[in-house]
C-alpha positions in Angstrom: 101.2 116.6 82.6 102.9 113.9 84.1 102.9 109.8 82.6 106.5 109.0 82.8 107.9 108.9 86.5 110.6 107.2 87.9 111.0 104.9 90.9 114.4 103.7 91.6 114.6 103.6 95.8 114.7 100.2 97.1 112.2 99.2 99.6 113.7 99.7 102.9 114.8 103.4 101.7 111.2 104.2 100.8 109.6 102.5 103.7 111.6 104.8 106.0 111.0 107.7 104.3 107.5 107.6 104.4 107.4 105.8 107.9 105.4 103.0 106.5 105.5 99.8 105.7 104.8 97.8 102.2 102.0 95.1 102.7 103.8 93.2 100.4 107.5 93.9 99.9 108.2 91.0 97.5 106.0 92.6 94.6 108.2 95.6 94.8 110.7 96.1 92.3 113.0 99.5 91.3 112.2 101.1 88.0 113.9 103.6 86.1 110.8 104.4 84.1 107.1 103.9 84.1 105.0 104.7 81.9 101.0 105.8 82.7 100.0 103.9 79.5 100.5 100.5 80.5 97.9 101.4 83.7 101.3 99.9 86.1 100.6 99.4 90.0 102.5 101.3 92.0 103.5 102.0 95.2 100.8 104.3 96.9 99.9 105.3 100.5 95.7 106.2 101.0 94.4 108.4 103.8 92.6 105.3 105.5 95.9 103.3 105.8 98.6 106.4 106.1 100.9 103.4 107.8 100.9 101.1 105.1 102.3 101.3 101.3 100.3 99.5 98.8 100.2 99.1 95.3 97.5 100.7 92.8 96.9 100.9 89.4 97.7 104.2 87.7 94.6 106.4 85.7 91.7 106.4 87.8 88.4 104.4 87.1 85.0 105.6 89.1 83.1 103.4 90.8 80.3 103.7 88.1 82.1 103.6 85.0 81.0 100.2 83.2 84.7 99.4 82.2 87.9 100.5 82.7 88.4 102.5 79.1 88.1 105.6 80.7 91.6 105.1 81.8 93.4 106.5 79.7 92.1 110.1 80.3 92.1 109.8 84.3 95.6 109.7 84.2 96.4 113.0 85.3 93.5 115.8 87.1 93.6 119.0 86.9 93.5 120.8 90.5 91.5 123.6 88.9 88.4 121.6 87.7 88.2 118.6 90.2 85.1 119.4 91.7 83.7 120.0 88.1 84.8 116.8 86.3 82.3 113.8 86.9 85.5 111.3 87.0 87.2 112.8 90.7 83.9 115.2 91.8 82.9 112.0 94.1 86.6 111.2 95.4 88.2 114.7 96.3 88.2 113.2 99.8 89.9 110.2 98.9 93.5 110.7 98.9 97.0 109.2 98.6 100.2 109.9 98.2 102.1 108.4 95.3 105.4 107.4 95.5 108.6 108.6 93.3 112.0 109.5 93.1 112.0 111.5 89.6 109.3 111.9 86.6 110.1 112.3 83.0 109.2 115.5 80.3 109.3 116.6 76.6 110.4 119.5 75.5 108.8 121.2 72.6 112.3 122.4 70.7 110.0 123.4 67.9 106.6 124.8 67.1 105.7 121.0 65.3 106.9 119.2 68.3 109.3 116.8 65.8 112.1 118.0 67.9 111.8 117.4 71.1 114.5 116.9 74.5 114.0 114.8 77.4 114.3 115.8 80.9 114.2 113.9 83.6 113.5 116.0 87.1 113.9 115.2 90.5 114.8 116.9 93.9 118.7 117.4 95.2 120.0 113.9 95.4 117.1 112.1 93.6 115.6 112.6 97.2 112.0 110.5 97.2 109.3 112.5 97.3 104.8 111.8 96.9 102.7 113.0 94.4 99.4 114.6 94.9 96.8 111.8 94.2 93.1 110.8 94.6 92.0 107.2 94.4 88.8 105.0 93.5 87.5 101.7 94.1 86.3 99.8 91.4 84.7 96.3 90.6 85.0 95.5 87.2 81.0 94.3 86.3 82.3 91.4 84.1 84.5 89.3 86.4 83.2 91.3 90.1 87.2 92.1 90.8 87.7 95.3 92.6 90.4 97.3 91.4 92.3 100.7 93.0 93.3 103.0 91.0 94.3 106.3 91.0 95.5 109.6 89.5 97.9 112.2 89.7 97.1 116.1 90.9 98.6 118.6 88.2 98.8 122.2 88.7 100.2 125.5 86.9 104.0 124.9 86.1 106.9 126.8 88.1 109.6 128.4 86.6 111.3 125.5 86.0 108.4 123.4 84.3 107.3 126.0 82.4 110.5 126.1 80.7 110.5 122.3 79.6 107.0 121.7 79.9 106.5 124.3 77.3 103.2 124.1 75.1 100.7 123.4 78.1 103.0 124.7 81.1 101.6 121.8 83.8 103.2 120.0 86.1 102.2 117.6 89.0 101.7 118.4 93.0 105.1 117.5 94.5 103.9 117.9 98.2 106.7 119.1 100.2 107.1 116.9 103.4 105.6 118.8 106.1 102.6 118.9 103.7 101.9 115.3 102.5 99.4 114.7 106.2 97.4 117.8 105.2 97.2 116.1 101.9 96.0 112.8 103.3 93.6 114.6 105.7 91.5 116.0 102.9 92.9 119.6 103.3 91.1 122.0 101.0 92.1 121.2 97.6 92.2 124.8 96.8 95.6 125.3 99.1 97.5 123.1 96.9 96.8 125.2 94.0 100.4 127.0 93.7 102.9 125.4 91.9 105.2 123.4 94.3 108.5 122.5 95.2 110.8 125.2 93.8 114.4 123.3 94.4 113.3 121.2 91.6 116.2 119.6 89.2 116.1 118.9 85.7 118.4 117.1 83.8 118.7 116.5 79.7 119.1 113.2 78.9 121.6 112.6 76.2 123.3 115.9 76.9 125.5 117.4 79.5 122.6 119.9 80.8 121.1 120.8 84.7 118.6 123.4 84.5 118.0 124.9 87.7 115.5 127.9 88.9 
């Protein structure tokens, strides 16, 4: 699964990489790590908007839900079982892209898991790429504040994922370029399926290893 990714780009990098541009630049700041748990905002571009890079709150919250503690389980979706989960089987049409240069994974070093090595991956160069992601709208019943929030797309592992992500063997939809509009058009959710982006890098933190597939 993925709750650890990694933004480091500054804004004029990303805004040209993804030919849009932020609504608001001055929120934006680089991070080497950000963690799912604390719900962050980040930078995301929706299907309505494909020209504009805004900023929403990671682990997805359905319009109905009465409060936000479902959080912590939309975090990631599983591509297989979207339609079949009540959290995303109303918003498989609502997509975005979100945005990252690098995401972070565990691996099991032991059948326990108390020995574990982190890895951060990215593409050659720590090139920017977009998550697969669906998003919500949501007004919080207590205070009547909408919120948007999404979630990341996970899919079987590749080679190289399955390697490090190595007790559940997941990883999240890194849409190659060419296929981020089809993405944002509501393609068939079905076609994205595969495991993705082969050139994938991986490096060990804390030790002089690259793992490449």
């Amino acid at each position: 699964m993925c709750f650890t990714s990694k933004l480091s780009k500054d804004s004029e990098s990303i805004e040209e990489r993804f030919n849009a541009k932020f609504i608001d630049k001055e929120r934006f700041k680089p991070q080497i790590e950000i963690s799912a748990f604390s719900f962050p905002k980040t930078p995301v571009i929706i299907d309505t908007n494909p020209n504009e890079i805004n900023f929403l709150e990671w682990g997805l919250i359905p319009e109905w839900s009465k409060n936000s503690t479902i959080q912590k389980f939309t975090l990631n979706a599983r591509v297989e079982s979207l339609a079949l989960k009540a959290s995303f089987n109303k918003v498989l049409n609502k997509r975005c892209l979100i945005v990252a240069d690098g995401f972070y994974e565990w691996q099991w070093r032991n059948k326990s898991g108390s020995l574990k090595q982190k890895y951060l991956i990215h593409l050659p160069n720590h090139d920017l790429f977009a998550f697969a992601g669906l998003y919500s709208y949501w007004k919080n019943p207590k205070n009547q504040l909408n919120h948007l929030t999404y979630t990341i797309v996970t899919t079987e592992a590749n080679r190289l994922m399955a390697e490090i992500h190595n007790t559940k063997k997941r990883m999240p939809i890194i849409l190659k370029p060419e296929d981020e509009a089809d993405w944002l058009r509501a393609k068939n959710v079905n076609e994205f399926r595969y495991p993705y982006c082969t050139n994938l890098q991986a490096q060990a933190l804390n030790k002089d290893e690259l793992l490449l597939f």
